[in-house]
N, C-alpha and C positions, 0 to 999 in steps of 0.2 A: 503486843503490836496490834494495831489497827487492825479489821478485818476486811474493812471497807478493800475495792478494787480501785486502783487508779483509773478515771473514767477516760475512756479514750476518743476522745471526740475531734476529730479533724479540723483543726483553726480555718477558719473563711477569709481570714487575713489574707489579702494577696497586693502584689503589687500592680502600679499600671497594666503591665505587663500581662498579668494574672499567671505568674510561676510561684513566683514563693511563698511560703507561707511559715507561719512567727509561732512564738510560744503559748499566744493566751489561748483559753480552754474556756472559760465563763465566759471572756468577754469575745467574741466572737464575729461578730459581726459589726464594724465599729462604721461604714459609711455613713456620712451625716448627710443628710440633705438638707434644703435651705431652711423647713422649718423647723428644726430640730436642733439648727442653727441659730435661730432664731430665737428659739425657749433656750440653750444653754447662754446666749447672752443675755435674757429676762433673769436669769437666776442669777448672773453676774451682780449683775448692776441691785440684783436684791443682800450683797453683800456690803453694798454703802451704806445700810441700814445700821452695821454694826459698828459705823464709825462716823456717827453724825455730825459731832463737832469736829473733826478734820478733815470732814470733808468738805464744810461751809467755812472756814479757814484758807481753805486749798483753791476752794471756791474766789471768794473773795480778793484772795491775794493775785491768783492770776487776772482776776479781771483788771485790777490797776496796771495792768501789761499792755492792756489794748491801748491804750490811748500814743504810751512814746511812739510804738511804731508808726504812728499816724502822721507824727510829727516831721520826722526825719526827712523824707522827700524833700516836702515843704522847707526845709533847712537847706539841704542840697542847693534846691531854685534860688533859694536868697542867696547863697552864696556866690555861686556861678554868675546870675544876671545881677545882682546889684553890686557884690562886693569885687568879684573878675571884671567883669564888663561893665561896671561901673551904671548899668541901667537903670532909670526910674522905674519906682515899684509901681505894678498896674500898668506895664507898656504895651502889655500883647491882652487878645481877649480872653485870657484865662482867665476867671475869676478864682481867688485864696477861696478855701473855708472858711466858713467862722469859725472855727476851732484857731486859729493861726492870728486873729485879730491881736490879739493881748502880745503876740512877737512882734506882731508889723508895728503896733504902738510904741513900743520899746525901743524899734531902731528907728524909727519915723526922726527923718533930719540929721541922721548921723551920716557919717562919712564912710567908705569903705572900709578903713581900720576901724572906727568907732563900729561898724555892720560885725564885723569878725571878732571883735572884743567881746560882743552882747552873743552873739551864738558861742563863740566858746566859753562863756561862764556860764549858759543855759547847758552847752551837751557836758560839759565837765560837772555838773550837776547830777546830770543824769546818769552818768558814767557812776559816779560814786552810790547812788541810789537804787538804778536798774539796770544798769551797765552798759549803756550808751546805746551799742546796736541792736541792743537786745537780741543776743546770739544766744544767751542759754546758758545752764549751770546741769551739768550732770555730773555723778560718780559712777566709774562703770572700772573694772576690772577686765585684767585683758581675760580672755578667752577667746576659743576656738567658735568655729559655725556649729558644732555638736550640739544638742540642746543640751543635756545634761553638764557639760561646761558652761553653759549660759547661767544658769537654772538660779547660781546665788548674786549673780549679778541682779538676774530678775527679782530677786527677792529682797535685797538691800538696795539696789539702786534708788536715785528717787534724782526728780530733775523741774527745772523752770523757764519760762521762755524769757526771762530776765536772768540777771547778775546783779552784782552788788547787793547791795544789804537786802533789798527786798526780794532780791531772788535767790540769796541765802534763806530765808524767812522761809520762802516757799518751797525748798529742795528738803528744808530739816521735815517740815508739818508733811510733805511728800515722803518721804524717807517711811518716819512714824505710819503713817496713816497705812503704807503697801504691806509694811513687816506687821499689825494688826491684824488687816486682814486675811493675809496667809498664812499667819500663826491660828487663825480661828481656822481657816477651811484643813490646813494640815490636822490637826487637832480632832477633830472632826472625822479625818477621813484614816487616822491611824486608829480611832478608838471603834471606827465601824470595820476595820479588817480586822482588829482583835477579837470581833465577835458576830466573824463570819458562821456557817453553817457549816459543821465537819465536811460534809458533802463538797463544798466550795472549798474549804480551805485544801482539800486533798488535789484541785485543781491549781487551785493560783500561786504561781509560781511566787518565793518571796522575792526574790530579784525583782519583779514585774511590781510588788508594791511597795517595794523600797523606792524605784525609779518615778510612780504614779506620786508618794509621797512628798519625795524631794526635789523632785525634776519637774514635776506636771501643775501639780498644785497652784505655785508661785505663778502662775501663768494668767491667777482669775482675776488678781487686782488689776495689773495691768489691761486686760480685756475688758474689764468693766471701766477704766478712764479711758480708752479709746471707744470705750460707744459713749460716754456721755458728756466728758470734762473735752476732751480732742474736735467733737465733731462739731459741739455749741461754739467754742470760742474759733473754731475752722471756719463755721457761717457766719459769726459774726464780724468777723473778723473782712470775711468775702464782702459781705453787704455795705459794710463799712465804706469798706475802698469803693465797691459800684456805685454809692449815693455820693463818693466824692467824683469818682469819674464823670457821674452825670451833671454834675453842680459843677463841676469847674472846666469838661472838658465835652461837654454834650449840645455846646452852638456850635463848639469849634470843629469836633470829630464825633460825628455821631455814629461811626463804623465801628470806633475802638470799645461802644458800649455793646452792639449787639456780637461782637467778636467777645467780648469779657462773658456774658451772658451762655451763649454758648456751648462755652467749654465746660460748663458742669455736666449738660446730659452726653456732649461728647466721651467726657472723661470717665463716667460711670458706666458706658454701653461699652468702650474701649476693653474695660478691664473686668466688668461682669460673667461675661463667657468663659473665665478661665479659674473662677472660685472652687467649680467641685474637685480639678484635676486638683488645684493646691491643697485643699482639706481631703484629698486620698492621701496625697505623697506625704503631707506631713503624718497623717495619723499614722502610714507604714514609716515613717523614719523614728520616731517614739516606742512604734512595735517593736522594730528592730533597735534600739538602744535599750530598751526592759529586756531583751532575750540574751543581750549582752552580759547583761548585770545578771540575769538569772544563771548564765553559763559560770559567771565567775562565783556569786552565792555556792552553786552546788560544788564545786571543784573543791572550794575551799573549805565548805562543809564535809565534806567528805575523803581528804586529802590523807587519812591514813590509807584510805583503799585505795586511790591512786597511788599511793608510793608502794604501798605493800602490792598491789600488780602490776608494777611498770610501768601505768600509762599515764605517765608526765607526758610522752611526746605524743600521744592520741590525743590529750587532753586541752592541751599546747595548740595543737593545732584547730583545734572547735572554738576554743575560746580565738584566736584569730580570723578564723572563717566567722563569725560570729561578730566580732567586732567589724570586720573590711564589709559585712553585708550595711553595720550600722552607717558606717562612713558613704557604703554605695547609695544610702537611704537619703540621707541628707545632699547628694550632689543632685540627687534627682527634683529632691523639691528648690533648689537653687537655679536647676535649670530652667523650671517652669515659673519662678518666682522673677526671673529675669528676663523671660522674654517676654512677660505681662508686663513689666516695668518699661523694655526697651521699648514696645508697641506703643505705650501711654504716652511716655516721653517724646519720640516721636511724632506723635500728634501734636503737643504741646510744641514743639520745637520748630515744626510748620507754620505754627499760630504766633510766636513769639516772632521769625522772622519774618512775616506778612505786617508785624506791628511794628518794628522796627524802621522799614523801608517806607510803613504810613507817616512813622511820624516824622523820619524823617524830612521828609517830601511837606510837611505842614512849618519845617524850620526854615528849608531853604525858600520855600516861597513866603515866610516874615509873618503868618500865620499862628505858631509859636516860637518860642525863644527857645537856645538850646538850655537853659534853666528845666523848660518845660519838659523837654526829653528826659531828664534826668526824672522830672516828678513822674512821666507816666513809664518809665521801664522800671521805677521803686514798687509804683501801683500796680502796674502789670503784671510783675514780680510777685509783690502778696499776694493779688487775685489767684495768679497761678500756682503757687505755693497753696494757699487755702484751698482752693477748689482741685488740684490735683489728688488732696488728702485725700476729699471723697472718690477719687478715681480708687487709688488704691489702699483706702480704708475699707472697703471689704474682700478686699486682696490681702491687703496686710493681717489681720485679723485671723486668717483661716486657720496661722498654725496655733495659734492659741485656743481654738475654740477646738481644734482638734484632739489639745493638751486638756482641756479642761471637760470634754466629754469624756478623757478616763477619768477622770477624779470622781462626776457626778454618776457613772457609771456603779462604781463600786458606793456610792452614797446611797443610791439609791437602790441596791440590791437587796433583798430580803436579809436582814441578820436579826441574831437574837436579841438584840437593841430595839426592836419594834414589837417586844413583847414585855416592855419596862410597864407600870401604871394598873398590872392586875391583883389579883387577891395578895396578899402578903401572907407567907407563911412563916410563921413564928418559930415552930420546932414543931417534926416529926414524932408522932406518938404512937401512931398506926402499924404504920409500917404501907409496901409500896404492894400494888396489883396494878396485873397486866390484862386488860381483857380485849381480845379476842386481834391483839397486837398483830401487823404484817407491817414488812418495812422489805423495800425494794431502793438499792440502790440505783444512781440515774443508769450507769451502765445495763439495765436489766435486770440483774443478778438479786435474786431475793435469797436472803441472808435471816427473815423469821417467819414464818406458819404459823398462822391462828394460837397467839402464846395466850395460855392463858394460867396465872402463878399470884401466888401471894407471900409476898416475903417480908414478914413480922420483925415489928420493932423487939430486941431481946435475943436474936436467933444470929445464930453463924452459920451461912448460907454460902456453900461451894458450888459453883457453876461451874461440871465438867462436861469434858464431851471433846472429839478429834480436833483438829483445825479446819478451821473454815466452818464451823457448825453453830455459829453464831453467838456465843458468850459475849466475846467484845464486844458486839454490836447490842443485846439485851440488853448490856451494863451502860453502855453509853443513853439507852434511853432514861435511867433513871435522873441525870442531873441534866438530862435532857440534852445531851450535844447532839444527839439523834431523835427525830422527832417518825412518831412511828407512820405509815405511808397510809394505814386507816387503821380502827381499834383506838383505845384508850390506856395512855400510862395515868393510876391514879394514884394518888400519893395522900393518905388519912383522906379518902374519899372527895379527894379536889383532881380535874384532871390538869395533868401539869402545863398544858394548853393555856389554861385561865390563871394562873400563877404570874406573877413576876419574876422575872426569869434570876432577876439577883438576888431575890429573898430565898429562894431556891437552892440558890447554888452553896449561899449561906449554911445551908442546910445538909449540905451534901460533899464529902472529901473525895475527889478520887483520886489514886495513885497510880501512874500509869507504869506499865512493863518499861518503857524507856525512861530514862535516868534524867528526867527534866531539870536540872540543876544550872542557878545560876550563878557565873563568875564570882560569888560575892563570896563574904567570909560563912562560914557554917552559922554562925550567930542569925546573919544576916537571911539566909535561906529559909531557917525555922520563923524568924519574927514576918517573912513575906507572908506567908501563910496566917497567920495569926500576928500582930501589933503586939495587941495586948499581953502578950503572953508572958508569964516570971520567970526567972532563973528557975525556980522551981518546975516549973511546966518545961519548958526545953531539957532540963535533965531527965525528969523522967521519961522525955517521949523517947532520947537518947539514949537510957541504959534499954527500956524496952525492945527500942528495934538493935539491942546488941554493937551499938556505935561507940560507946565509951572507951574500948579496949582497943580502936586505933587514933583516938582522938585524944587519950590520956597519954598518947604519943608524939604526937605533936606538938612543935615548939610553941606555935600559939595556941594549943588546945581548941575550944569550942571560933576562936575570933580567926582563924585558922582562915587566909584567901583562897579560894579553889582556881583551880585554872577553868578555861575553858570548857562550859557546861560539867563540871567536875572532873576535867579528866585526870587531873593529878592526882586523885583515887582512885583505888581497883574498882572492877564491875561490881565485887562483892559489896565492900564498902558505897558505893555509892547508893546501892540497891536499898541498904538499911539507913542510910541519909533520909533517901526519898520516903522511905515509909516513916523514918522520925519526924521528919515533915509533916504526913499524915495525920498520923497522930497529935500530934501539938494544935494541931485545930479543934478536936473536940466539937465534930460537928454531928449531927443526929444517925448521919449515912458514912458510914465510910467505904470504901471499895475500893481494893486492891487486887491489880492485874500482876496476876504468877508472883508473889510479892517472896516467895523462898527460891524462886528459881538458880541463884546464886548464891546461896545460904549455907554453910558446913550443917550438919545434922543436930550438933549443939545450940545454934543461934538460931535454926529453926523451930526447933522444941521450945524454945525460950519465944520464941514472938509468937507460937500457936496458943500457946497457955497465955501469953499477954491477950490476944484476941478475941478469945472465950473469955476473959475476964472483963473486954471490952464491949462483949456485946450485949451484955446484963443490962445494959441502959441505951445500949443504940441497936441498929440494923447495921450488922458487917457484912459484906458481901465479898468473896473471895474466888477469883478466878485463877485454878490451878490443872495444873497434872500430874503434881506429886502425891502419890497416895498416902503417903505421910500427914503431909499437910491435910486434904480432903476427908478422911478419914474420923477425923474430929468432930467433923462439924456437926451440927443440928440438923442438917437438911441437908440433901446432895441433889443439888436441881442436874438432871443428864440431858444433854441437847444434843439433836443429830439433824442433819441439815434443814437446821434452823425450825427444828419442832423437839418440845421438852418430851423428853422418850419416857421419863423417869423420874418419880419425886420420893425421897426418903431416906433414912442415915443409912449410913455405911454399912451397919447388920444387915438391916432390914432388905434392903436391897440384895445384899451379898449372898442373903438366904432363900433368895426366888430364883427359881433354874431357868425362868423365863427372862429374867431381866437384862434389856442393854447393856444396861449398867455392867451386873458382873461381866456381860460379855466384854465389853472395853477393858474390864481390870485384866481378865484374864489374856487379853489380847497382849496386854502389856507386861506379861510374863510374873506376875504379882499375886494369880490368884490362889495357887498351894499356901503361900505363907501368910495370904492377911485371909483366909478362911480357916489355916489353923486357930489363928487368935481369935 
């Protein structure tokens, strides 16, 4: 078992409030401020890099969107005044667009039904092409306001501001292009918590990156098309309409321009002031759904010791109290999400009905036509639609960027991934030293004293000593999952510092005390470790670690499915898996933590003689308390809190009246019978 301490560090996570506080332990302080805000949207948007051509597709397609909307008003007007009302076109002083000329030519001299014959084969055109009102094409699955019910919506969805074929065209290359993208940042962000920093992983809960992975992630596409593809075709779209309001309706009502004008910095100051509460609440509503998952991770992980102590209905109740904080998380950022919205709209809804009672007051005095009403409540309509976006486009935004600062968070946290591109180590010939090693975990607690050891390629090398005296932690420096806090681990004279941390590990087996076994068939566990390996190589690592004698009993022998992390084998059995595993790598290091601790006496003598025969050509390192086991070895490294007391075989040692060493054996009631021998 690990010897590291669970670090105990008080989460800064709180809410508005400042009472509660959440599960993460790294991540800890997660308030974003604007510029930070600001950079996790710059790295967004550096995600469309890795989908160039769908995204100049995506591009493309919506921009052939802008023009129908253009249209439509302008259709209304003709309907209402020429073909209802029967008016000549050109009665009032609005002037058409030129955009609209190539229509007016079309129905120029027809009649009211010939007017309505020629617009409905133009919008039935469009109907089948972009889908008339250009209302939009999305796929969305129902779900809850939860995020983590969102979360595959967000990730499959995909949508266009048209219909019909072209805004088919546009939903499929939207679809594609979001699932790319978040399959690259998931990808990404699962392969840098695999190779976190022991130190880290002993904190972060996996609930918490399961939730980060599946739930959070899927957040970055979407937030990088609302800062770039949403707010371009939002102004353009804005500008559009104002250059027509101005050209068609800027002799007649020059009020309805500086009203349309306006409402952008209205709309941005409106809903400004209420971004930071939004990006707290959401970042605590995401805290609290990862602590959710984490509550359920551990219960379930752990679910023999809950039934074997009774506490289903303690259990039962945390994971409840735990989910109802998730639920209270999300109503909070709804509340504040709505009264930004209701404030905004309100304003808008001020502005709409002042334009209303303007225009109408320019119908009834023969000024415009009620045609025209129609064209400037379609216009005024977009304008406010488009420029509202920007009101609460960085409103909208917050929970995403909230989501997406955990993602870049653990991205960008130190792992053993940023030590890929140094020397390559080929194979260990040396063997490993430690000079003048201390290692401090974050908690405080130092765990080694100024080590200073050589452990030769060729040797079987037991690392004993009490508990808590630091062996598991010296062994962890070797393939480096513990990196030492100053001093040098040097491996055939390279410090493993300067190493590539993969060629490394190549290089180096370790088996750990806990039974790491996957769901898979026993075939399948041995070849994870080694590919390459022969029937030949899996048998022998198998009769070695004494596994044959329950596996020549099984109905499927070696192809044999495990259950969950093995548990369909005993402790015994699994313990001699784990170390057949070992073995069948045939790497230059091997170590094995307490590896007879479950062993009968027979199958231990059988793997100690395998061992010593193993170490002829590599570095074995063995972490034990059996003095069976220990006994053997070439070297008996003794540690006592966390300084090597002791270096020399088992006589040698056993023969000094001064030594730790004997003194530990004899502590352990052993030393009358292994000093007869």
């Amino acid at each position: 078992m690990s010897e590291s301490a669970t670090t105990e560090r008080p989460s800064l996570i709180r809410d508005v409030f400042g009472k509660n506080q959440f599960d993460d332990r790294i991540d800890s302080k997660p308030d974003i401020g604007t510029a930070e805000a600001l950079s996790i949207i710059g790295r967004c948007l550096a995600l469309l890099a890795k989908v160039p051509g769908l995204f100049c597709a995506k591009f493309v397609l919506r921009m052939g969107l802008i023009f129908p909307g253009l249209l439509l008003p302008w259709m209304a007007k003709i309907v209402i005044d020429n073909a209802i009302l029967q008016r000549p076109i050109g009665g009032t002083e609005v002037v058409f667009p030129p955009f609209m000329d190539p229509i007016l030519a079309l129905i120029e001299g027809k009649d009211p039904v010939g007017i309505m014959l020629t617009l409905t084969t133009i919008y039935f055109v469009m109907l089948i092409t972009i889908g008339g009102r250009v209302k939009g094409t999305a796929a969305r699955l129902l779900a809850g306001r939860e995020a983590a019910s969102q979360s595959e919506n967000t990730i499959s969805q995909g949508s266009s501001a048209g219909s019909g074929l072209w805004g088919l065209a546009e939903f499929m290359v939207d679809v594609r292009m979001t699932q790319s993208i978040a399959n690259n940042l998931r990808s990404r962000l699962f392969d840098r918590l695999s190779r976190l920093p022991m130190t880290a992983l002993d904190d972060q809960r996996i609930g918490d990156s399961l939730y980060r992975v599946l739930h959070d992630a899927p957040e970055a596409p979407e937030l990088a098309y609302q800062t770039t593809l949403w707010p371009f075709y939002s102004l353009l779209g804005a500008l559009l309409n104002l250059y027509i309001l101005q050209y068609s309706f800027g002799e007649v009502s020059p009020e309805l321009i500086w009203i349309a004008w306006a409402a952008i910095p209205m709309a941005f100051f409106t809903t400004f002031p209420f971004s930071g509460a939004l990006r707290r609440t959401n970042q605590n509503k995401r805290a609290a759904g990862s602590a959710t998952t984490n509550t359920m991770e551990e219960s379930m992980s752990n679910v023999a010791a809950v039934q074997s102590l009774g506490a289903g209905d303690q259990e039962h109740k945390r994971f409840a109290a735990k989910s109802g904080e998730s639920f209270l998380r999300e109503r909070y950022s709804m509340i504040v999400l709505i009264a930004t919205i209701s404030l905004a709209s309100g304003v808008f809804g001020i502005a709409a009905f002042y334009v209303s009672i303007l225009v109408s007051d320019r119908v009834i005095d023969g000024v415009m036509s009620p045609g025209d009403f129609a064209v400037l409540i379609g216009i005024y309509g977009q304008i406010a639609g488009q420029i509202s976006f920007f009101g609460i486009f960085w409103i909208k935004i917050q929970d995403r960027v909230a989501a997406v600062r955990r993602v870049f968070f653990l991205l960008d946290y130190e792992s053993e991934g940023d030590r890929t591109g140094g020397a390559t180590l080929e194979q260990i010939s040396e063997g490993v030293e430690f000079s003048n090693v201390n290692f401090s975990y974050p908690n405080g607690h130092q765990a080694l004293d100024d080590i200073n050891l050589q452990l030769r390629t060729g040797e079987l090398i037991a690392l004993v000593g009490p508990t808590g005296s630091g062996k598991t932690t010296l062994a962890h420096m070797i393939p480096s999952m513990l990196t030492p806090t100053s001093g040098q681990v040097l491996i055939d004279g390279h410090d493993v510092m300067t190493l590539d941390i993969g060629s490394l590990r190549e290089q180096v087996t370790y088996v750990f005390q806990e039974h790491l076994l996957l769901s898979e068939s026993i075939r399948d566990n041995l070849l994870f470790t080694n590919p390459a390996a022969t029937e030949a190589d899996m048998m022998d690592a198998l009769t070695t670690a004494g596994c044959m004698e329950f596996i020549d009993e099984l109905n499927n022998g070696i192809d044999t499915v495990l259950g969950r992390s093995g548990d369909t084998l005993s402790v015994g059995q699994q313990q001699r898996l784990s170390i057949a595993r070992g073995l069948v790598r045939d790497s230059s290091v091997l170590i094995l933590d307490e590896p007879t601790a479950a062993l009968d006496p027979a199958t231990e003598n059988q793997l100690v003689e395998s061992l010593r025969s193993a170490s002829a050509s590599r570095l074995v390192v063995v972490i034990a308390h059996r003095l069976s086991t220990i006994r053997t070895a070439d070297r008996i490294v003794f540690l006592d809190e966390g300084r090597v007391m002791d270096v020399g075989s088992h006589d040698e040692l056993m023969a000094n009246q001064d030594s730790p060493y004997r003194e530990f054996v004899e502590l352990q009631g052993d030393a009358e019978g292994m000093a007869q021998k």
